[in-house]
C-alpha positions, 0 to 999 in steps of 0.5 A: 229103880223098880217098874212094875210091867205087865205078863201074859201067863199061858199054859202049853201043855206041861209049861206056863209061858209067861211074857212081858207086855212093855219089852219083847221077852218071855219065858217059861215055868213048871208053875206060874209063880215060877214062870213069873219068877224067870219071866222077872229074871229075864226082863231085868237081864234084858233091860241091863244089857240092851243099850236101846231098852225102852219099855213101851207103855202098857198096852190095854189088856181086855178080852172080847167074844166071837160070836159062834167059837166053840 
């Protein structure tokens, strides 16, 4: 059974983080593509081993502006 889910890549300095929107699990890459790759790896362990997994819908992803941040 396949799901698509959502991530949220970051970069903290050398690293990019990339964390799944539906399930509390992140992890982290020299690239993106790698980033994403442990990220797949890492969701998918946690959804065969945690007897409650359930995925929560997935959230609106938008972006917004303060006025006056620099």
């Amino acid at each position: 059974m396949s799901n698509v889910f959502t991530a949220a890549v970051h970069q903290e300095e050398d690293w990019y983080v990339a964390q799944c929107l539906e399930v509390d699990v992140a992890s982290q890459g020299e690239t993106v593509r790698e980033a994403l790759a442990n990220l797949t790896e890492a969701v998918a362990l946690y959804l065969e081993e945690a007897d409650d997994a359930h995925p929560t819908a997935t959230p609106l992803v938008t972006s917004f502006q303060v006025p006056g941040a620099a």
